[in-house]
N, C-alpha and C positions, 0 to 999 in steps of 0.2 A: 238337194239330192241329184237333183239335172245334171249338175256341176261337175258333180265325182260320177258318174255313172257315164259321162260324156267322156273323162278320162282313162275311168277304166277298165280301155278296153286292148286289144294285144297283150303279148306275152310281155313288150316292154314298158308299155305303160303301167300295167300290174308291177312288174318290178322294181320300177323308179319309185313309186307311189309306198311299195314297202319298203323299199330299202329308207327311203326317206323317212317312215316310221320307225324304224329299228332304229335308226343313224339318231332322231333325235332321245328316244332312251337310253343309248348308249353315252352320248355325249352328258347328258342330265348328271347320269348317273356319274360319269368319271369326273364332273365339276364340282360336284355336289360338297358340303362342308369345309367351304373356303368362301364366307363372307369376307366381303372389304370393311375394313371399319368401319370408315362413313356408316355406311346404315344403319352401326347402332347408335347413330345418332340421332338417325331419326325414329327409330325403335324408341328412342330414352323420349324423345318429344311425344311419342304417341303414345305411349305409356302412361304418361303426365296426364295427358289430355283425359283419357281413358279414367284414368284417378281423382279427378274434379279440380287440376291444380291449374289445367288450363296448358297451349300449346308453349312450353316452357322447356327448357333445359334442365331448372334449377328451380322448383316452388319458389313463387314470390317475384321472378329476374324476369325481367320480361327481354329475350333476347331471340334473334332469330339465326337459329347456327344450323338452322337447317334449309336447304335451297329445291323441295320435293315436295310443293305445299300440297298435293291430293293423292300422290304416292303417301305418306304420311297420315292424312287421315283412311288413307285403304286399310292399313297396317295397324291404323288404331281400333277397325272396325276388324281386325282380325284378331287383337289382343284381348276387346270386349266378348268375341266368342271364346279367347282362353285357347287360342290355337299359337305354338312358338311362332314368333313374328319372322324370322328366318325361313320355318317351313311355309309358313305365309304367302312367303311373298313370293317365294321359292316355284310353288304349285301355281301363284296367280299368274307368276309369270312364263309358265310353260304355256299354259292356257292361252294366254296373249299372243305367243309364236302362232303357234295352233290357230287363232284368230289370222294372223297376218299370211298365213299360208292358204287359210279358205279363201281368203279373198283374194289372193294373185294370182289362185285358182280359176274365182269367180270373173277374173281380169281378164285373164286368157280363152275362156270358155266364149265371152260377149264379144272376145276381138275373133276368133278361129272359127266363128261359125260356119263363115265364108268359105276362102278359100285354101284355109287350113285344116280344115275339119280330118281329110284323111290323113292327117299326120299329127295327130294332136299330141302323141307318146313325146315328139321333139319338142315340145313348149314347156314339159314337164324337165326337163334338165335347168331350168329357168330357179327351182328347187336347193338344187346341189350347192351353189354359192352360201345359202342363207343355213344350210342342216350340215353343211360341213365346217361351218364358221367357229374354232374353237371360240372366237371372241366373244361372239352371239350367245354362247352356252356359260359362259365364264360370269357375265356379267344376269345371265334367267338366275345363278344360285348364288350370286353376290348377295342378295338383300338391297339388291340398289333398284332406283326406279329404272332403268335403262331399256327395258324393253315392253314396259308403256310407254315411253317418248318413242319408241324406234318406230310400234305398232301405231300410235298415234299421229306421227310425222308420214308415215307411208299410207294411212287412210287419208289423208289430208289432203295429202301430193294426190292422189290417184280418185278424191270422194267427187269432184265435180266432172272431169272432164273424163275418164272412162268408166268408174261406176255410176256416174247419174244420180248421185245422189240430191234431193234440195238443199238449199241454200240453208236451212236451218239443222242438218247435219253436215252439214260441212264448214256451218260456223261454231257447234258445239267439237267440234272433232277440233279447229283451231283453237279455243278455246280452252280443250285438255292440252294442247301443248303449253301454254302459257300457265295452267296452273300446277304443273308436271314438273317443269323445272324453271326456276329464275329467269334464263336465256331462252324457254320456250317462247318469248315474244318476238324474236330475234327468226326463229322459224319457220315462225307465224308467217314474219315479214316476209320473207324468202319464197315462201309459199304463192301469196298472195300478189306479191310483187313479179313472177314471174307467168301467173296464170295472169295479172292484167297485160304486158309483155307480148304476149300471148294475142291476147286478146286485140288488141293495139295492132299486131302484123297483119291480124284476121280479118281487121276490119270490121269489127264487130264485139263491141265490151257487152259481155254477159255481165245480165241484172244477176246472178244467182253469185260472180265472185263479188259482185259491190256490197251484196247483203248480204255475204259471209263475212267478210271482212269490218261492217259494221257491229252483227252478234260478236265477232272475236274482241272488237274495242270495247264493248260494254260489257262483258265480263271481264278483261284485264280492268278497265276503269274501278269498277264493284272490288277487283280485287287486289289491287294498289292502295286503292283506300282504307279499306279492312285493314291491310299489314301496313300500312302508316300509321292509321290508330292506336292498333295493337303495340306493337316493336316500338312505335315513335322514331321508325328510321324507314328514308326513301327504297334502300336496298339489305338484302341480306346481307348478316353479318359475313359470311365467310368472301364478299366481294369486297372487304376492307383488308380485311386479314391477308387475302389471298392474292388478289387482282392485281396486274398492271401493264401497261403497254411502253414499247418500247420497240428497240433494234434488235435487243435479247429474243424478245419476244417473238418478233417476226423470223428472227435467226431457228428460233426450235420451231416452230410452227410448220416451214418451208422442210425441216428434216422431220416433221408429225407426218407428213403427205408423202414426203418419200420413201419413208419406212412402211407406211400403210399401203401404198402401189406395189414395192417388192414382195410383200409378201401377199399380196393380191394381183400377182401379175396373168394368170393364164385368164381371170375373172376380167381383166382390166381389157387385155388385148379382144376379147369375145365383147365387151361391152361397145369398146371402139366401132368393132367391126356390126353390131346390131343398131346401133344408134346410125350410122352412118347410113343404113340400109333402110330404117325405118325415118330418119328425117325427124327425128322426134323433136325441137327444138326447146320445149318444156323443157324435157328432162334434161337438158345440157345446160339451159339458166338455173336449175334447179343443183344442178351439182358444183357449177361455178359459184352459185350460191353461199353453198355450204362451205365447199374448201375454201372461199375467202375471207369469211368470216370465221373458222377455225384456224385457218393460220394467223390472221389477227392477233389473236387471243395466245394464241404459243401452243397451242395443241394443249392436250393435258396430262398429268403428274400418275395418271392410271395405265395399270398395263392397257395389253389389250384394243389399244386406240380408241377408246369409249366413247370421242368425240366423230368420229366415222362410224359407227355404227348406222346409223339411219340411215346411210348412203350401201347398204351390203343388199338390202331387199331391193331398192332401185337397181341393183347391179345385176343381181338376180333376175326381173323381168325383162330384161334389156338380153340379156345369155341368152334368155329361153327362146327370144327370135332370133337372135345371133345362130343357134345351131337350128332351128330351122329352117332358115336362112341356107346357111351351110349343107344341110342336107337336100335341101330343094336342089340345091343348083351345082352340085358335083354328085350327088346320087350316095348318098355315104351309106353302106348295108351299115346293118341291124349290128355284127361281127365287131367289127369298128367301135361302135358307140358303145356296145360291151367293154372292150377292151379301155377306152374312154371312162367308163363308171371307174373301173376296179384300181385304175390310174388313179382318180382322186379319192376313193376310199382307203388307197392303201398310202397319201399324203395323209388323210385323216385322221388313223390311224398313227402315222409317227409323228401328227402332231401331238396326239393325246399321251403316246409314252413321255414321248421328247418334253413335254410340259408337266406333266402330274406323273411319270415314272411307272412302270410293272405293280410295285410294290399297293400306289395306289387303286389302280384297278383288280387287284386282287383282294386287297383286306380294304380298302375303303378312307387308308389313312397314309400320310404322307409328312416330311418335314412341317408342312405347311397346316397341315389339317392337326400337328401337334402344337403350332406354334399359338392357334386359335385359342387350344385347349388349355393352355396354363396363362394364358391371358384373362379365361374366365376364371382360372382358379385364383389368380392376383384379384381380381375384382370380389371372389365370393370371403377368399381373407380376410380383405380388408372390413367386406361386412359385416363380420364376425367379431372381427378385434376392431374398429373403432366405433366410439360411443354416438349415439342415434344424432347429437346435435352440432358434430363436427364436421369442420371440411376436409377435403382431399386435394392436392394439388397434381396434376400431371397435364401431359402433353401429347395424349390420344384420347380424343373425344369420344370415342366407338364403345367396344366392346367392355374394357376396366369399365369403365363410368357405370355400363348397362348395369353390369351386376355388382358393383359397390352401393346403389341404393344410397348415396350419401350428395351432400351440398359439393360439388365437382367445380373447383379453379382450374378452367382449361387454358395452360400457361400461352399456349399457342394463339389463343386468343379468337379460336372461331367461334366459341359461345360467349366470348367474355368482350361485354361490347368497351372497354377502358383500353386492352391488349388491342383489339382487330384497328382500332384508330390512329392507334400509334404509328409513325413512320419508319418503316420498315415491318413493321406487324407480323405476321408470322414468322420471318428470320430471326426479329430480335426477343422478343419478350419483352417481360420485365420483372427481372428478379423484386427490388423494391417494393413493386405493386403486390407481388405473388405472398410474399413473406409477411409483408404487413397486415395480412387476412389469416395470419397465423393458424394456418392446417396442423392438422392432428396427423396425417401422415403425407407426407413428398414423394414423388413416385418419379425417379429417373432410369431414362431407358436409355443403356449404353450396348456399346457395340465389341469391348475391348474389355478387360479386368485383368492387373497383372498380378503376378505370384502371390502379393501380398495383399488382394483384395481390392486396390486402390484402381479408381475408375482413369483407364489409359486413353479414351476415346468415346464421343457422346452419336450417336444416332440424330441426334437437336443438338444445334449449338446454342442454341435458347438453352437448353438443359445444362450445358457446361456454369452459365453466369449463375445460376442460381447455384449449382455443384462448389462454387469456387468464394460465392459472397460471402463475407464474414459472418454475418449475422445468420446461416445455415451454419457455415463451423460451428459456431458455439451454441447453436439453441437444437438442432438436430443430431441426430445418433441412429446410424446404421440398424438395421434388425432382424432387414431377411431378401436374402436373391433369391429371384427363380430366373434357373432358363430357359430361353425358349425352345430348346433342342435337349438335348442329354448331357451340354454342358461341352462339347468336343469343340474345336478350331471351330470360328467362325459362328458361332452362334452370339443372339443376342440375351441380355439381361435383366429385368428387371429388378432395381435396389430399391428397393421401401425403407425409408428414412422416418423415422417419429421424432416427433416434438418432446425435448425434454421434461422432465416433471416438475 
């Protein structure tokens, strides 16, 4: 309470502090019913689990096609109370922002007691990067873990060296990063590798990161083992299917960073200018860090820049001394910094038309939030028209699978550990493998359909080989499209194909 009562005080701290409240129910709300697929994949695993079948894809397959090991059982413990796993995870993860905001709150309050106290309103603009972050919002009602990894990587970064926390929450805090997502060791690393860094200039290694970094390897160790046991494989499936390094790689990755600065530029040039002021040299290993290790990798296939996200709340406290900064030492009125809010409220603003359109913020529905809708209707079809002890073949692990309720050949191969091994793995497929597990119904997602029904262009071109095999001519038969629009230019398809009788 110290915390917030220390801020709000002035007519502009009051106003930052609501506006910041309203800005994040507005944004909630304009994201709102536009999961990513992924999630229901981990939906379909925590379901399983929930059901006594175990954390499975597919009763019986012991496969790990999911990379969110404690996002995952969150979401199972929210399906055991019979709450939709979407609104779920939806609501846990607003809470979690809410979370990351008290405490860079509670950051600014321990650093301002000093000789910022009479300007505390300027540290609260530190705010505005993170509650105006379409990205940040897109990804709280995705259904993905994304903002447990963000909250959990920013208590991490920030639990030893300005909150003071011990050594045995700051290695439980490392610790959720690692069971949070696959690459949360990788974080970890980053983390920990920087506070000894750190440490090392200061002349002086803190016992509280040595004995974080030890609880963070005993629970990865505890939980490497487990999913070795379990899966019978060193790493998640979708790091076979999906994964690889190269020049390509590095080529998307160097334009992931570029893209993410432009359209983070007024946040980037404030960050510059705070960091340089405050000497922070952490946070500077902390973000070389990160960008190096996400360009590595190629950035990732998600809007939104999913892979920077965890770097937008570091951006964010670095602003909030940047402009008071700024206002200490050129005298900037109150007028100004007004005129400053409404500036990026009203970029906020066109980003949220510009991205989700009028139409949505008024009725609540969009292309997109339609597109969801007949994806669950293909799934609840299917479960209707095929018999209880058949399979399905398709090439989105998400949402179809969730509510088809059926043995799921995921041709792509992120739950299907014979696909993810193969070389080329998710590009190629393998029609052969898919067919010879003879599905009761085939489910291709095209992009194209000409006059006379026939599929002119595949969304997969995995989906084409199986489209085009012979042993699909002759043993499968067309049955029923839906699309994912109203059917007009440019929409996509789904063809459901049945096994002959």
């Amino acid at each position: 309470m110290d915390t917030l009562k220390f801020f709000w005080s002035g007519r502009l701290g009051k106003a930052i502090l609501i506006i910041c409240l309203l800005l994040i129910i507005f944004n909630t709300y304009a994201t709102w019913g536009i999961p990513i697929d992924d999630a229901y994949t981990t939906f379909r695993y925590a379901r399983n689990l929930v059901n006594g079948d175990g954390a499975v894809y597919n009763p019986g397959d012991r496969v790990e096609g999911y990379s969110n090991f404690l996002w995952m059982l969150l979401n199972a413990l929210g399906l055991w109370l019979g709450i939709n796993p979407l609104v779920f995870s939806s609501i846990l993860s607003v809470i979690l922002l809410v979370i990351l905001i008290f405490f860079l709150l509670k950051i600014y309050y321990k650093q301002a007691i000093g000789d910022a106290k009479d300007r505390s309103p300027y540290l609260l603009f530190g705010l505005l990067p993170i509650v105006t972050s379409l990205s940040i919002f897109f990804y709280i009602t995705s259904g993905l873990e994304t903002q447990l990894f963000v909250t959990a990587f920013f208590l991490s970064v920030f639990s030893l060296r300005y909150l003071k926390f011990n050594f045995i929450a700051g290695g439980l805090l490392l610790g959720t990063l690692i069971l949070t997502r696959s690459d949360g060791f990788v974080y970890a690393g980053i983390v920990l590798l920087s506070s000894f860094i750190i440490s090392l200039k200061e002349k002086k290694v803190k016992r509280e990161v040595i004995l974080s970094g030890v609880i963070a390897i005993i629970i990865f160790a505890i939980y490497f083992s487990w999913r070795f046991w379990y899966y019978r494989s060193p790493l998640p499936n979708p790091y076979y299917a999906k994964t690889s390094f190269g020049l390509m790689e590095l080529k998307e990755g160097v334009i992931y960073i570029i893209t993410f600065l432009k359209e983070n530029l007024i946040w980037i040039f404030l960050f510059i200018f705070g960091l340089y002021k405050r000497k922070d040299w952490y946070l500077l290993f902390i973000f070389i860090g990160v960008v190096g290790y996400v360009t590595i990798v190629g950035g990732d296939w998600m809007p939104q820049h999913r892979f920077y996200q965890v770097l937008i709340p570091l951006l964010g406290y670095v602003v909030g001394w940047a402009i008071y900064y700024i206002c200490r030492e050129f005298r900037v009125s109150e007028k100004i910094l007004y005129i400053f809010i409404i500036f990026i409220l009203s970029f906020n603003l066109y980003g949220v038309v510009h991205q989700y359109s009028i139409e949505k913020l008024i009725t609540g529905e969009n292309k997109e939030t339609t597109a969801v809708e007949i994806t669950k209707q293909v799934g609840v079809y299917i479960d209707e028209n095929c018999p209880r002890d058949e399979k399905v073949a398709f090439s989105g692990a998400g949402i179809l699978p969730y509510y088809t309720d059926r043995y799921v050949i995921d041709t792509m191969g992120i739950n299907d550990y014979h696909i993810a091994h193969l070389p080329g793995g998710i590009e190629k497929g393998d029609p052969d493998y898919v067919l010879s597990l003879n599905p009761y119904y085939i489910v291709l997602f095209h992009s194209a359909v000409d006059d006379d029904g026939d599929v002119s262009s595949f969304v997969w071109e995995g989906g084409r080989a199986i489209y085009e095999h012979p042993d699909f001519k002759e043993n499968y038969s067309f049955e029923k499209a839906f699309p994912t629009g109203d059917g007009g230019e440019g929409d996509r398809y789904f063809h459901l194909y049945r096994r002959k009788v």
